[in-house]
N, C-alpha and C positions, 0 to 999 in steps of 0.2 A: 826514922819515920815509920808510922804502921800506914801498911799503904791497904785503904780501905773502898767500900763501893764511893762511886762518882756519882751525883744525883744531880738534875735540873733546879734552877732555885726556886722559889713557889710561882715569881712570874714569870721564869725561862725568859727574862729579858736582861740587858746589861743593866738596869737597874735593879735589879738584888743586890748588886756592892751598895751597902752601907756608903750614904752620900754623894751618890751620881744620879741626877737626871737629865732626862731627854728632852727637846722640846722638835717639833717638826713646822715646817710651814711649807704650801705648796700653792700651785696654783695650777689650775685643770685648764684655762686656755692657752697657759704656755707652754704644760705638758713639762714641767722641771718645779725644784721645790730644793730646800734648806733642812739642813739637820745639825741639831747646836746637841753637844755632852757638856754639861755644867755639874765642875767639882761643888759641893755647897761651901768647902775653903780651898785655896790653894791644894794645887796636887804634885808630886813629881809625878815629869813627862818625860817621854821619846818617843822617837819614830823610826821607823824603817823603810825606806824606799826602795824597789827592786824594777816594778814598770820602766820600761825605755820612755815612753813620753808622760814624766810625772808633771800636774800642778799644783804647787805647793805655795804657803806662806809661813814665814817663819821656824822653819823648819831646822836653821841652820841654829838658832839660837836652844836647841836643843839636844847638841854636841853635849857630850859629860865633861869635856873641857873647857866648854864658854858657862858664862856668869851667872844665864839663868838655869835655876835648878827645877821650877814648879811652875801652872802657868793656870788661868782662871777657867780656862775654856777650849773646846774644841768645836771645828764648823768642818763638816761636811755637806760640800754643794754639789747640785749640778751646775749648768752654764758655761762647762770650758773655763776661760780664763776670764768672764765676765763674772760668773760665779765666786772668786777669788774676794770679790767687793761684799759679799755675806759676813765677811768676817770685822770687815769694816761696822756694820751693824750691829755687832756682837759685842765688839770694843765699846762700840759710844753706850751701847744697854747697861753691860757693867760698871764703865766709868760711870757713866749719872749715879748710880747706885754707890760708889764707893769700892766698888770690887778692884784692886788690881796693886800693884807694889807702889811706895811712895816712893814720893823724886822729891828727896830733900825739901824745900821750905815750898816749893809746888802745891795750889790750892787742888789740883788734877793728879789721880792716880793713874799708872800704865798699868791697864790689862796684857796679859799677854796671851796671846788667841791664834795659835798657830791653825792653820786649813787647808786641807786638800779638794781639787775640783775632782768632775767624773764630764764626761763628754755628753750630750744630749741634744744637739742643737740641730738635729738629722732627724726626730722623732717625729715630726707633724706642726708638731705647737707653733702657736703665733710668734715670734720669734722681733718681731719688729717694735723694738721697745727705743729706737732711736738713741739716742745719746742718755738717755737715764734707764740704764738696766736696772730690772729691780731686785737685784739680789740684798741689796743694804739692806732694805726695808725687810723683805725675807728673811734677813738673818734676825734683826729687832725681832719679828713677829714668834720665831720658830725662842728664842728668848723667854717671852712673852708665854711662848706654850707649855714650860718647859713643867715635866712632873715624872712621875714615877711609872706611868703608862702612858704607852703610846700605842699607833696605828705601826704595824709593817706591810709589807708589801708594798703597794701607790701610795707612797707618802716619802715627807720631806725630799732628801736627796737623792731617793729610789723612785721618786714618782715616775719622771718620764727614762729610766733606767730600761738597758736591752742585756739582755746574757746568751749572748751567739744568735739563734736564731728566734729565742726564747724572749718574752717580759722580765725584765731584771725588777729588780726592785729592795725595799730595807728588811734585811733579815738582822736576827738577836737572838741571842741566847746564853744560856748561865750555868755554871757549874760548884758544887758545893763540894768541899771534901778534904782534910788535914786539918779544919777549922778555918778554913780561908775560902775567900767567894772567890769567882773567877767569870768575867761576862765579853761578850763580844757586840759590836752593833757593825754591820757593814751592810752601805750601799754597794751593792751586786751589779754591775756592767761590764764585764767580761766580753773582749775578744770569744776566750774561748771559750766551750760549753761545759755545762754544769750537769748533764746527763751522757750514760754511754751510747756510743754507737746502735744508732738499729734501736733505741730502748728508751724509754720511762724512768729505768734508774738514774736515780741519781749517784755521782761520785763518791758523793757524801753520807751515800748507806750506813755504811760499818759504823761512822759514828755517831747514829739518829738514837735517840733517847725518846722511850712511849711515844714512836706515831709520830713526832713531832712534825715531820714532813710528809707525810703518807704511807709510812711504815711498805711502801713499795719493795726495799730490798734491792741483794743484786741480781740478774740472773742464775737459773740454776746451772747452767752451760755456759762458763767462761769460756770455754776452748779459742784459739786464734785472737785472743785481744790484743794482745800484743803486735798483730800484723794489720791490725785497723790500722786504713790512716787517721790521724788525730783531726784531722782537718773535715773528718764526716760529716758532723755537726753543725758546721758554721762555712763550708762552703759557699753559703750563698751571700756570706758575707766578705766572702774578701776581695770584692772588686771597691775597687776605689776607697779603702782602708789608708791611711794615713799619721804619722805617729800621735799621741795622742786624741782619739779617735773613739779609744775605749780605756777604761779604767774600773777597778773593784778600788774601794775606800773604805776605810774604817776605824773604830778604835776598838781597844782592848783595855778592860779597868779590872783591878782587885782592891783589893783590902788591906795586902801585903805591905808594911812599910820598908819599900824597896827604895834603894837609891837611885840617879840617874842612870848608871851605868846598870844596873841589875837591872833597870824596866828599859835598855837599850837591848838586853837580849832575850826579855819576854817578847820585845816586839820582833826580832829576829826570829824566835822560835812560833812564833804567833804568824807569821809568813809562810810559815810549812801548811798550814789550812788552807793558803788556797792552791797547792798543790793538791791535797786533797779532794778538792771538792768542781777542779776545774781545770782542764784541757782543752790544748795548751794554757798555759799559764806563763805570766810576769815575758808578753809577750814585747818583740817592739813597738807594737801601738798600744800598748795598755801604760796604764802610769801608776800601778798600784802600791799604793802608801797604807800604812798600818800604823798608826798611833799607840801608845800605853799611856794609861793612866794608873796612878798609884795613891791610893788615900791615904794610907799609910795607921788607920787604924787598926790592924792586928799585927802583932812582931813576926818578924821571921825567926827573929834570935839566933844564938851565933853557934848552937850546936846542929851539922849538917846543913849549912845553911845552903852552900852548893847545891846539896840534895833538895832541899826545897824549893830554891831556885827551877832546878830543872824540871821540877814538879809542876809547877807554876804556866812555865812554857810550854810543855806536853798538852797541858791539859786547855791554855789557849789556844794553841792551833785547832785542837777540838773544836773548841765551841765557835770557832774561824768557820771551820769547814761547815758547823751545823748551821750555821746564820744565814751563811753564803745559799745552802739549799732551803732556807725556812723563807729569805729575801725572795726567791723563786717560785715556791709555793705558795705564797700567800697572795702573788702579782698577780693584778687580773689584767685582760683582755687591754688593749689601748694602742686604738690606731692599728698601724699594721705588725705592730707587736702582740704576737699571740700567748696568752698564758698558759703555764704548765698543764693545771687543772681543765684547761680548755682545748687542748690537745692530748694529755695522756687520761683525764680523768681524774678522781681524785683519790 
């Protein structure tokens, strides 16, 4: 490997890989919203779960030892575990379409749409949607939107998103470099906080690329960080905390034609971001899931391939960590959720 500079991709969103787009859908009086990754063909997937209260859909079907190898789609919600029905959405959008694997003499194809929820139902929004939650339709709609640009910050899955004490919301970002793309998309609602103690900076300084977040920095006087408590930040959130309560969600896509099992430990390596960028982290009320996507258009080929491998993964948690802070900084003001820009400036 010549190990070269690392660059943002021209949209610094996870849509720089070569055939992924995004689509969001939200809704401002419920204060929660949909975010669908659509491969343009089948992808090999994985996941990684590390959060204490994760929710999940089809998750398990993405072992490198069960049957399926690639899947049409990914949904990131809010809504807790009513959220979870987005994907339901997502499913019937594809099938109509033709998207998804044959079942023998079946005039209906199976999509396969694995999803993870984020917690939100605490935020303000009208929440009284009675026996027809509308995340189905949310999911169709965010379908529906799906392109190569989108909104971050208040939008889709991040709309009515908290990060400690802070506005959470959808951050993204992308990486070029060995000939391979490398992109990250996560909704940001973190337990724990995404800036240090006493400060403005973010965790995720070190690895901000031009400004992307406010080119803030870290302080010039680390001394005594180490004996903060971690719990600075988000003390005022932990009364009445509960598992599942809070969650960071996301996916991770390249270009790599990786196998199941190789894009099971990009997504492993791709988990080290939000250590990066977030304290505490993979708390027991958080439930944070990390998705990979693999298009599988550029080889990895089989000399160094490890090395590439691990290349891959470094440089995902990266752009983990920078989404997690761009989700943050891009959130504005909502409810009694205050945005970064509107508390530290921009």
């Amino acid at each position: 490997m010549n190990i070269g500079t690392i660059r943002k991709g021209k949209l610094n969103l996870i849509t720089d890989v070569d055939g992924i787009c995004v689509g969001n859908a939200d809704d401002v009086r419920m204060r929660s919203g949909v975010t669908v990754v659509l491969p343009d063909t089948q992808a090999v997937a994985a996941v990684d779960v590390r959060g204490g209260g994760p929710g999940t859909r089809e998750t398990d079907a993405l072992d490198p030892t069960c049957l399926v190898d690639a899947v049409h789609g990914l949904v990131l919600s809010g809504g807790s575990v009513y959220g979870l029905d987005a994907a339901s959405g997502a499913v019937a959008w594809l099938g109509a379409r033709g998207r998804g694997f044959a079942l023998g003499n079946s005039p209906k194809v199976a999509p396969v749409v694995p999803a993870a929820i984020l917690f939100d139902l605490t935020n303000g929004g009208d929440k009284d949607w009675g026996e027809e939650p509308p995340y189905r339709a949310l999911g169709r709609a965010a379908c529906e939107n799906a392109g190569r640009d989108f909104k971050l910050g208040n939008a889709g899955a991040g709309f009515g998103a908290r990060a400690g004490t802070l506005k959470g919301g959808l951050g993204s970002a992308s990486a070029t470099g060995e000939g391979f793309t490398v992109g990250a998309l996560i909704a940001v609602n973190p337990f724990g906080s995404v800036v240090m103690p006493g400060s403005g900076a973010f965790w995720a300084a070190p690895y901000e690329i031009d400004g992307e977040f406010g080119a803030r920095g870290w302080p010039t006087d680390m001394t005594g960080l180490a004996t903060r408590d971690p719990f600075d930040e988000t003390k005022a959130a932990l009364a009445g905390i509960a598992p599942g309560t809070n969650t960071t969600i996301g996916v991770v896509a390249t270009d790599a034609d990786l196998t199941p099992a190789e894009a099971r430990r990009v997504a492993i390596m791709a988990q080290d971001g939000l250590a990066r960028a977030v304290r505490p982290v993979h708390a027991p009320v958080d439930g944070d899931v990390i998705f990979v996507l693999a298009t599988g258009k550029r080889p990895l080929g089989p000399e160094n391939r490890a090395a590439r491998l691990a290349w891959l993964g470094s440089v995902a948690a990266d752009c983990v960590a920078r989404s997690i802070a761009r989700g943050v900084y891009e959130a504005e003001s909502l409810g009694a959720s205050v945005a970064y820009r509107d508390r530290y400036g921009k």
